[in-house]
C-alpha positions as CSV (number, residue, x, y, z in Angstrom):
1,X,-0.9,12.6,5.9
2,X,-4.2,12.7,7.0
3,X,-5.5,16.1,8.9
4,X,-5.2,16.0,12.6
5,X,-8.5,14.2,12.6
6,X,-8.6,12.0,9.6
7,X,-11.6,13.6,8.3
8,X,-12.7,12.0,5.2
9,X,-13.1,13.6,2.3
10,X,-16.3,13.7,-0.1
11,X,-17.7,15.7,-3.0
12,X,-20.4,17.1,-1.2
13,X,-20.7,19.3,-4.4
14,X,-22.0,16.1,-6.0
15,X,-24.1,15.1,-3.0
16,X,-22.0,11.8,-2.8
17,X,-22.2,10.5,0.8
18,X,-21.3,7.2,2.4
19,X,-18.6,4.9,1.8
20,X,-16.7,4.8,-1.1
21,X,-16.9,9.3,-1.8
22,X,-14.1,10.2,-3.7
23,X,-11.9,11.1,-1.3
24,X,-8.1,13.2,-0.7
25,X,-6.6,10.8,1.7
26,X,-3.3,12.1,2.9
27,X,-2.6,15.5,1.7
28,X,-6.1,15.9,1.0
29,X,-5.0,19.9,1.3
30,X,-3.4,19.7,-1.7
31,X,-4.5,22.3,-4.6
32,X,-2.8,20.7,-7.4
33,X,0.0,23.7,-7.7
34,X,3.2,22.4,-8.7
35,X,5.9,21.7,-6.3
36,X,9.7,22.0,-5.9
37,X,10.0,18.8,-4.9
38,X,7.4,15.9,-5.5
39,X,8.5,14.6,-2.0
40,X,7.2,17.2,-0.1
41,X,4.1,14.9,0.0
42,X,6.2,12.7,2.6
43,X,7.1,15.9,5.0
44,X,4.5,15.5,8.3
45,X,3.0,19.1,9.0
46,X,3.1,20.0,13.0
47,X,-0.8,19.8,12.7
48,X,-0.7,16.4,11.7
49,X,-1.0,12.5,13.2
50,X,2.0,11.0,12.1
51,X,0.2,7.3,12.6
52,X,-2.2,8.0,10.3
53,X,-4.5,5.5,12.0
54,X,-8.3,7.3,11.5
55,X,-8.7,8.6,15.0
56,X,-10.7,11.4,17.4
57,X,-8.7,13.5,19.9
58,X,-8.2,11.8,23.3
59,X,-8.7,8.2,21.6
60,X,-5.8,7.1,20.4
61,X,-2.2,7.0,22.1
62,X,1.3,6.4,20.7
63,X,3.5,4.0,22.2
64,X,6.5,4.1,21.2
65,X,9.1,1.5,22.4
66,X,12.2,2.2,20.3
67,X,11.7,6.0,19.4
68,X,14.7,7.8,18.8
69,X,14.4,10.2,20.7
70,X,13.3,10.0,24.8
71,X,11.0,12.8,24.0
72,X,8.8,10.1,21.6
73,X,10.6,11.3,18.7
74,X,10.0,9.0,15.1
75,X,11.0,5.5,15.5
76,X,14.0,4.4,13.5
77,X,14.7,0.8,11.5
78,X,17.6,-1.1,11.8
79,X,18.9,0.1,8.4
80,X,18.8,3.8,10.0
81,X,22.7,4.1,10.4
82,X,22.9,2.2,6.7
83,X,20.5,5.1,5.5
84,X,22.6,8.0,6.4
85,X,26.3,6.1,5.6
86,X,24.4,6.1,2.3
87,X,23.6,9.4,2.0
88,X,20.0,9.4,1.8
89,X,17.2,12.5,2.8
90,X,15.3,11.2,5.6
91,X,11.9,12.2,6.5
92,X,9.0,11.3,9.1
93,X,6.5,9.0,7.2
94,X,3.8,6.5,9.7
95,X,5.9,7.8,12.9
96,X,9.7,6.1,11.2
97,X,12.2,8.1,9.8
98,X,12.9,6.5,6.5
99,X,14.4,6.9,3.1
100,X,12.7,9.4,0.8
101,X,16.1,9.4,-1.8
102,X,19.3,8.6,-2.0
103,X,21.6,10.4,-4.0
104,X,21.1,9.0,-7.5
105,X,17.9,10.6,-7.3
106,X,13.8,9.6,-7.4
107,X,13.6,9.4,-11.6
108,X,16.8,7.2,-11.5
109,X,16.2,5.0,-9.0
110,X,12.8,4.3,-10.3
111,X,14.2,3.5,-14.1
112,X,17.1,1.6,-12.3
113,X,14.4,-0.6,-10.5
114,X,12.6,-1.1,-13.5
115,X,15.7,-2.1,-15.3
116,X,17.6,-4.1,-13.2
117,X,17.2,-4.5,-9.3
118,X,16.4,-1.9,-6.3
119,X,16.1,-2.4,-2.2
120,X,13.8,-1.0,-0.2
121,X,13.6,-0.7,3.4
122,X,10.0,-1.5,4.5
123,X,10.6,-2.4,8.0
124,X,8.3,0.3,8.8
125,X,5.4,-2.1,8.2
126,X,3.9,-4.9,10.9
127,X,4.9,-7.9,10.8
128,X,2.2,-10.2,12.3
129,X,2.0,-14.1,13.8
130,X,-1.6,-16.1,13.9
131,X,-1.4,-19.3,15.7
132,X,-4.0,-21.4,16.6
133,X,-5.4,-21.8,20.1
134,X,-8.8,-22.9,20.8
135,X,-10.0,-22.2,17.1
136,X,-8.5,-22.2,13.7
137,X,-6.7,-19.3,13.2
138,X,-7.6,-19.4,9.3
139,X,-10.9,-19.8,9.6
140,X,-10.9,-17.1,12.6
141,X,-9.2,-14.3,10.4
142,X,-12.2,-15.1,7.7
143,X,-14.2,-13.5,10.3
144,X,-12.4,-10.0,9.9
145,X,-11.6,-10.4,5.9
146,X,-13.7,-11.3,3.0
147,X,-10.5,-13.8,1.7
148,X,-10.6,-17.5,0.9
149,X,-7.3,-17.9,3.7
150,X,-8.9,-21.3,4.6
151,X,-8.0,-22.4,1.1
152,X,-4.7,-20.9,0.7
153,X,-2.6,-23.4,0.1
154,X,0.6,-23.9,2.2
155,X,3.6,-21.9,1.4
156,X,1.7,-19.2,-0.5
157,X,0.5,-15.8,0.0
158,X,-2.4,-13.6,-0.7
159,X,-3.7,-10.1,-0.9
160,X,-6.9,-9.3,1.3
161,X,-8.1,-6.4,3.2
162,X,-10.2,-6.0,6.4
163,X,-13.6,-4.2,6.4
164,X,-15.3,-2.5,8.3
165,X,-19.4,-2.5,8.8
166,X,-20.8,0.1,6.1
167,X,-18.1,-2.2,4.0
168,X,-15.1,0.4,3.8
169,X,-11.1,-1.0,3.7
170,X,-9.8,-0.1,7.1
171,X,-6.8,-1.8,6.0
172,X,-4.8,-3.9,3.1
173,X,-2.7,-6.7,4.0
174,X,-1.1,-9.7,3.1
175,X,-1.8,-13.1,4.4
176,X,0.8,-15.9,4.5
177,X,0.0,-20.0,4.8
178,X,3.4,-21.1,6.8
179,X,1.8,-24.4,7.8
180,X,1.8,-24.1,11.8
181,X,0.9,-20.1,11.4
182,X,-0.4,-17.6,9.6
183,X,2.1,-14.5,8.7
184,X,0.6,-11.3,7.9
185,X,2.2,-8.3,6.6
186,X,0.1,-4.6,7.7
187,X,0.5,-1.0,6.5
188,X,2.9,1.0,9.1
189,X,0.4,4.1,9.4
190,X,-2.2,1.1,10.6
191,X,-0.3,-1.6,12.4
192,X,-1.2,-0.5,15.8
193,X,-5.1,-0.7,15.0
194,X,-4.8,-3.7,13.2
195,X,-3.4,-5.8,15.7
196,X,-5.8,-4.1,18.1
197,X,-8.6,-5.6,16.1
198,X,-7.0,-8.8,15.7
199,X,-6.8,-9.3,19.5
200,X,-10.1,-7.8,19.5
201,X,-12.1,-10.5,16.6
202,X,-9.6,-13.4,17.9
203,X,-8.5,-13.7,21.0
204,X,-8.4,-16.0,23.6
205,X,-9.4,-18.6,20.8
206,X,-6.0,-18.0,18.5
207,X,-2.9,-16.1,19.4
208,X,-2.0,-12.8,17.9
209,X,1.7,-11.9,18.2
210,X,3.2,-8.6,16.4
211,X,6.8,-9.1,16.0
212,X,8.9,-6.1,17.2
213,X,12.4,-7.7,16.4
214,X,12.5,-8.4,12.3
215,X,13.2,-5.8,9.9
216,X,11.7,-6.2,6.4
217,X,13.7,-6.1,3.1
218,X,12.1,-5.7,-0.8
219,X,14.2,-6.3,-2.9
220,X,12.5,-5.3,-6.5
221,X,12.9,-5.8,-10.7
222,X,13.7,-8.0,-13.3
223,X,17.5,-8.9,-12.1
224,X,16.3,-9.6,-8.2
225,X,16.0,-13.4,-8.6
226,X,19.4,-13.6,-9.9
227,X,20.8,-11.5,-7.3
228,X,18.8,-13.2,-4.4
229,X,20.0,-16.6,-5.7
230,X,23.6,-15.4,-5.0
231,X,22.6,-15.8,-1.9
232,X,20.4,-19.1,-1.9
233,X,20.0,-20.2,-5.2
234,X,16.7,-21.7,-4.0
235,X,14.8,-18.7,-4.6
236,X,14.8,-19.8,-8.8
237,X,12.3,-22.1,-7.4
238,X,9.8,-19.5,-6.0
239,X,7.1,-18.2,-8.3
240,X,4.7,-15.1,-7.9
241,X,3.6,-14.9,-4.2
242,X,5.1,-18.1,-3.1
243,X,6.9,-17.9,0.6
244,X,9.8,-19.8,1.8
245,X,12.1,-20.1,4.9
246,X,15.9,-19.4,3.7
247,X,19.0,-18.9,4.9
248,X,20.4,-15.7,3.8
249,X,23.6,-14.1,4.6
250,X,23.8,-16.7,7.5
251,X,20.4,-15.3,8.5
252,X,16.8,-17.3,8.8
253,X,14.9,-15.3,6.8
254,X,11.0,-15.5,5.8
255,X,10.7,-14.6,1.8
256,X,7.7,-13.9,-0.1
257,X,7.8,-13.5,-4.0
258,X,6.0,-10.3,-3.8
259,X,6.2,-6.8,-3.8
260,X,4.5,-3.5,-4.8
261,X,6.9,-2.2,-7.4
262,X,4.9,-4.1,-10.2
263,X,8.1,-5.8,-11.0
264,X,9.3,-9.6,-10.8
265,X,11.1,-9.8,-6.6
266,X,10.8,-10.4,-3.2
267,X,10.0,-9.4,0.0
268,X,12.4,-10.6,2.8
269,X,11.6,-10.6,6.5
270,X,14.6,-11.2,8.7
271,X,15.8,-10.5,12.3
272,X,17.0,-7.0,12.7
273,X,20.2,-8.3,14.2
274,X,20.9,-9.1,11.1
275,X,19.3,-6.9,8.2
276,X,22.4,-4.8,8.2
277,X,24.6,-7.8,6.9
278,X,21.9,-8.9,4.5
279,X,21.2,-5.5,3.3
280,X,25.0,-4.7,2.7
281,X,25.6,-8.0,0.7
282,X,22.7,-7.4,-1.4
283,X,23.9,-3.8,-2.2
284,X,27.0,-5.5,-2.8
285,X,25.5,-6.6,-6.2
286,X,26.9,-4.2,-8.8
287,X,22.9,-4.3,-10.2
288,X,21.2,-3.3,-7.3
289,X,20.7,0.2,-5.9
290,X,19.2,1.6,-2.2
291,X,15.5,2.7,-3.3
292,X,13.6,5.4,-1.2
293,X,9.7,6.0,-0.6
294,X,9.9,8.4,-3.2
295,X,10.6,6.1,-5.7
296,X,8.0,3.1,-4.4
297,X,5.7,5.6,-4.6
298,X,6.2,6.2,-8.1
299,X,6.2,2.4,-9.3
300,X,3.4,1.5,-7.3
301,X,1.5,4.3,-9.1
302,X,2.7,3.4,-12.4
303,X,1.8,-0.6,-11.5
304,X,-1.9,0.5,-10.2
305,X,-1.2,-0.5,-7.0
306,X,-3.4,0.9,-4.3
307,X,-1.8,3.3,-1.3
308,X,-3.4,2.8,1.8
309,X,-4.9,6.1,3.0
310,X,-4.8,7.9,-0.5
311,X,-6.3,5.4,-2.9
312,X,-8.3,3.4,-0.4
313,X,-9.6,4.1,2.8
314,X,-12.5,3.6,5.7
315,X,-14.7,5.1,3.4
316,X,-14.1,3.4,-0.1
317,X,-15.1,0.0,-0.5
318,X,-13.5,-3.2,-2.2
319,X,-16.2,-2.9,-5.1
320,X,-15.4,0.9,-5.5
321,X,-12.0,0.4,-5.5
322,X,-12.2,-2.5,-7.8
323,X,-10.4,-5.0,-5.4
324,X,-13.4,-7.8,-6.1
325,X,-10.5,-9.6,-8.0
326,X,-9.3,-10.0,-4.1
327,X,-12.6,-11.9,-2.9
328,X,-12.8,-15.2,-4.1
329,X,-15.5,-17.2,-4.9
330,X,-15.9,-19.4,-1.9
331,X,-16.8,-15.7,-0.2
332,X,-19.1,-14.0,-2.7
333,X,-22.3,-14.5,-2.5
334,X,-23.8,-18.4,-3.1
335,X,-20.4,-19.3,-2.2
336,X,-19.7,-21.9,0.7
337,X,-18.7,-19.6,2.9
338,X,-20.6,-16.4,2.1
339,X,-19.9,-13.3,3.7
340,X,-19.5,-13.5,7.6
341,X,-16.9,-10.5,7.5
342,X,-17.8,-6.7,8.7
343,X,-20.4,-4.8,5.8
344,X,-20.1,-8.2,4.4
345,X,-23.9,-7.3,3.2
346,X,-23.0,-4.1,1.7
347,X,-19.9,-5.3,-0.3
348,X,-23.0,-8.2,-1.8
349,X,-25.4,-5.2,-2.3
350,X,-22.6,-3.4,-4.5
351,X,-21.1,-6.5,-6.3
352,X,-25.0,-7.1,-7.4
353,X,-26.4,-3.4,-8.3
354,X,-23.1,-1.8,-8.7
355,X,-21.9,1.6,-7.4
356,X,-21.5,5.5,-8.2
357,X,-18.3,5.8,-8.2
358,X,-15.4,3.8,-9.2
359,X,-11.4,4.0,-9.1
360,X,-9.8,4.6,-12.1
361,X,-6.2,5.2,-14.2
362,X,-5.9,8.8,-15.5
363,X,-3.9,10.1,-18.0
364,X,-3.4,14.4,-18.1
365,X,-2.7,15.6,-21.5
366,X,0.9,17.0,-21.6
367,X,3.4,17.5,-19.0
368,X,1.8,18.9,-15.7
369,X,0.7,16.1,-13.4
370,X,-2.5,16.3,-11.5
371,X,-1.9,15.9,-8.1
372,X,-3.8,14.2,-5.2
373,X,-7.0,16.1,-4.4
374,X,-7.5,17.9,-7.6
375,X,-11.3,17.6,-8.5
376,X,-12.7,16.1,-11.8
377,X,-15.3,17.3,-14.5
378,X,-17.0,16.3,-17.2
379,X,-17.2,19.5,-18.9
380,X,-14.6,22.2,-19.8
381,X,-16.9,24.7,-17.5
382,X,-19.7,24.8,-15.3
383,X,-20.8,21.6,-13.6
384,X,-20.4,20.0,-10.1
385,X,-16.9,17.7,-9.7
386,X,-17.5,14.2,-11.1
387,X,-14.4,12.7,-9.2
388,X,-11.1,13.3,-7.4
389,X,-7.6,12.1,-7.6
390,X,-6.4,10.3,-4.9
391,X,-2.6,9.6,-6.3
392,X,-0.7,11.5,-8.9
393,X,2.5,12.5,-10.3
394,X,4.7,12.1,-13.3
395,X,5.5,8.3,-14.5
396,X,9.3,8.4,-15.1
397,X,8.6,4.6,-17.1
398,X,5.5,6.0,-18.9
399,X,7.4,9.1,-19.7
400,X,4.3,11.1,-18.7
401,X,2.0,12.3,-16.2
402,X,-0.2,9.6,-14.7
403,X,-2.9,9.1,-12.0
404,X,-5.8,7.4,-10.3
405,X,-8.7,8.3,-9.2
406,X,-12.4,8.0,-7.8
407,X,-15.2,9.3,-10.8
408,X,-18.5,8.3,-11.4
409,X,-19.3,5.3,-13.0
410,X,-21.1,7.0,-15.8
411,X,-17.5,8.8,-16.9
412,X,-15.1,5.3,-15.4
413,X,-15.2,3.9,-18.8
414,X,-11.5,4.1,-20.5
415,X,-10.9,6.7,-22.9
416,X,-13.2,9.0,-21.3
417,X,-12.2,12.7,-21.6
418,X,-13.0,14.5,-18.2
419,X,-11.2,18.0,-16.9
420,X,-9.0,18.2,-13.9
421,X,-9.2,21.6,-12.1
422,X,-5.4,22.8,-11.5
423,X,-5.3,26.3,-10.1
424,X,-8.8,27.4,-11.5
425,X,-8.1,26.1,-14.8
426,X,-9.7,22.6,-16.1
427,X,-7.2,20.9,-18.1
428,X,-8.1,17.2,-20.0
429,X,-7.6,14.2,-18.6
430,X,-8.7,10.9,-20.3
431,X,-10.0,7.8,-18.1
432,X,-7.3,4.8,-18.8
433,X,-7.0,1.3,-18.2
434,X,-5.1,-0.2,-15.4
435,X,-1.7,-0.8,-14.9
436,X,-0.4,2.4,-17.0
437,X,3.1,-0.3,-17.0
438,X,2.7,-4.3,-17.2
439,X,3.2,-6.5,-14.7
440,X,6.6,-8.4,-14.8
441,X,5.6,-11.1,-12.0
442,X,7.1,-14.7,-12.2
443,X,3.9,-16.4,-12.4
C-alpha cells in the first residue's frame, strides 16, 4: 500500500522529477530483504490508507455501505462465506477482505491456472454504467481517456486509462460497447475517485451509475472456455475481449473474454444474489481451482501486465510505461480526433521526443528475487540509481526470479546488464523483453 499520504516516489539521486520518476508504489518501504511469506506485501500496516486512492489528510472520506463491521471495518464480497468454507487466508487489500491463498498454496495455484483453469474473486473492483443523456456517452468518456471508445465496435471491449494534466495514469480501466451503454470495469483501490471524476467530466449530459449489487467472477487458463461452455456453450463463440449477455447457472450474467492472468478466459459480472451458485458450479469442475491475490499477482507479473499503484501511477505516464499500444491512431497526434484528454499535450510531446525513463522486464541472475523498491545501477559500484523496481518476485512458470521496472532509456534496451542493490550488495540483473510468458489469448 501506499504510505499514509501516497507520496510518490522518485530517484532524486538521479535528479529525475516530474511524471513518469521511477517510482515504489505500494510498499515503496520495501528494502528488498527476503521475506517469510511473499504475501506479506498484501498485509495493510495501521499507518496506512487502505483505499489507496492518492489523497491529503482531511480530503478524502470512506464510505462504507456494506462494511463488515459497524465500526467501518473492510468491506466483504459475496463469495466471503465461500472464502472461508474453502479454507482460504484472508487479508485487507483496497478496503475488502479477500483471498490471498487457499490451501493448495500460491506456486500451485499459479501452475494449476496456467495448466488448466482457476477462479478468482474480483468483486472488489467497480463495476461502472455510462448512458447517454444529453450527450454521447462515448464520445463524452474520450474527454477523460486518450481511447478510440467512439470506434469500438459493439460487443467488444478495450483497455484504456484516464490521465491526468502533466499526463500521468490516475487509473486503468476497461471499457465495454454494450450497445445502449458503456460498461466499465475500475481498479478497487480507485473506484471511488473514478466515478467521482466521471460525475465530475460527464454529468448532467450522460449518466454515471456504479453498480453496488454485482459481484465479479475471472475465471482464467487454457481449460476455462470448455468449462464455461458447460454452462452456455455460447461462450466457444467469444474471442479475445469480446462481451456477451449469458445466462449462467440460471443467472444474467455480463461476460468479457478477458482477464489479467495472461491466459485464454473470462471475466464474468453477475448479480451477487447469485455469484455463490455460479461460483460453486464452476468449482464444481474437477479442472478448476479457487485462486487468491497471491497468485494473480504472480501471473499478471509473469504476463507483463501492469498493477495499478506499483507499476503505474499519477506520476508515470502512458509513454513511460509503454501503454501507447493503448492509444489508437484516431487519438495520436494528426489523428481525427487528436488529443482532447487531460496532459493530452504532454503524452504528444513524449510520443514525439521520447522520454528518460521507461518500464521494463527484468531478469536477476539466480534465485533471489528483487523486490519492489530495490534501486537499479549501471555499475557494480559507485554511481547514482539508474531505475527502480516497481513489481517483483519469483515466476513459478519461468522457474525463476522475474521483475519490472522503471530505468533510463539509455540502459531499457533488452539484454542490458544493470545491478539491483539488495541489502547493500548490487547483484546483476539483465533488461528483458516483455511478457517473461506468452500470451495464450483466443484471438
Amino acid at each position: 500500500m501506499r504510505d499514509a499520504r501516497c507520496a510518490p516516489r522518485t530517484l532524486t539521486e538521479a535528479g529525475r522529477t516530474g511524471p513518469g520518476a521511477p517510482h515504489g508504489g505500494y510498499m515503496a518501504e520495501t528494502d528488498g530483504t527476503d521475506r517469510k511469506d511473499d504475501l506479506e506485501q498484501y498485509a495493510v500496516r495501521e499507518d496506512v490508507c487502505a483505499c489507496g486512492v492518492a489523497h491529503g489528510p482531511g480530503e478524502h472520506h470512506h464510505h462504507h455501505p456494506a462494511a463488515a463491521e459497524d465500526d467501518g471495518g473492510p468491506l466483504r464480497t459475496p463469495l466471503y462465506d465461500l472464502h472461508v468454507e474453502l479454507g482460504a487466508k484472508m487479508v485487507e487489500f483496497a478496503g475488502y477482505e479477500m483471498p490471498v491463498s487457499y490451501p493448495l498454496g500460491v506456486m500451485k495455484e499459479h501452475q494449476h491456472t496456467r495448466a488448466k483453469a482457476g477462479l478468482f474473486d474480483v468483486s472488489h473492483m467497480g463495476q461502472v454504467v455510462l448512458r447517454s443523456r444529453r450527450a454521447d456517452a462515448a464520445e463524452a468518456l474520450e474527454r477523460l481517456v486518450p481511447v478510440d471508445v467512439v470506434g469500438l465496435a459493439e460487443n467488444r471491449q478495450r483497455y484504456g486509462f484516464f490521465t491526468n494534466n502533466a499526463g500521468g495514469i490516475e487509473d486503468d480501466l476497461m471499457i465495454a460497447n454494450r450497445g445502449d451503454h458503456l460498461f466499465l470495469v475500475v481498479n478497487a483501490a480507485c473506484k471511488e475517485a473514478d466515478v467521482a471524476r466521471l460525475r465530475a467530466g460527464l454529468e448532467p449530459d450522460v449518466v454515471v451509475k456504479s453498480l453496488d449489487s454485482r459481484a465479479l467472477l475471472a475465471l482464467q487458463g487454457p481449460a476455462a472456455e470448455d468449462v464455461l461452455a458447460g454452462l452456455n456453450d455460447a461462450v466457444r463463440e467469444m474471442r479475445f475481449m469480446d462481451v456477451a449477455t449469458l445466462e449462467l447457472a440460471g443467472a444474467e450474467c455480463w461476460v468479457s473474454r478477458s482477464g489479467y492472468t495472461g491466459e485464454d478466459g473470462f471475466e464474468i459480472s453477475v448479480p451477487e444474489a447469485a455469484a455463490e451458485t455460479l461460483a460453486r458450479a464452476l468449482l464444481a469442475h474437477p479442472d478448476v481451482e479457487a485462486i487468491g491475490l497471491g497468485a494473480r499477482d504472480s501471473l499478471r507479473l509473469e504476463a507483463g501486465l501492469c498493477l495499478y499503484g506499483h507499476d503505474i501511477d499519477s506520476e508515470s505516464s502512458p509513454v513511460e510505461a509503454g501503454l501507447t499500444w493503448a492509444i489508437q491512431k484516431v487519438r495520436r497526434p494528426g489523428g481525427a480526433r487528436a488529443g482532447g484528454y487531460p496532459g493530452a499535450d504532454h503524452v504528444a510531446w513524449q510520443m514525439a521526443e521520447g522520454v528518460a525513463w521507461k518500464r521494463v522486464g527484468l531478469r536477476p541472475e539466480g534465485r533471489a528475487p528483487m523486490r519492489e523498491g530495490i534501486e537499479i545501477f549501471a555499475q557494480a559500484a559507485g554511481g547514482d540509481p539508474v531505475g527502480r523496481v516497481t513489481s517483483g518476485g519469483f515466476g513459478p512458470t519461468v522457474g525463476a526470479p522475474v521483475a519490472m521496472g522503471y530505468v533510463s532509456a539509455a540502459s531499457a534496451s533488452p539484454g542490458t546488464v544493470l545491478y539491483g542493490e539488495v541489502r547493500g550488495k548490487r547483484l546483476p540483473v539483465a533488461v528483458a523483453d516483455l511478457p517473461f510468458v506468452p500470451a495464450g489469448f483466443k484471438r
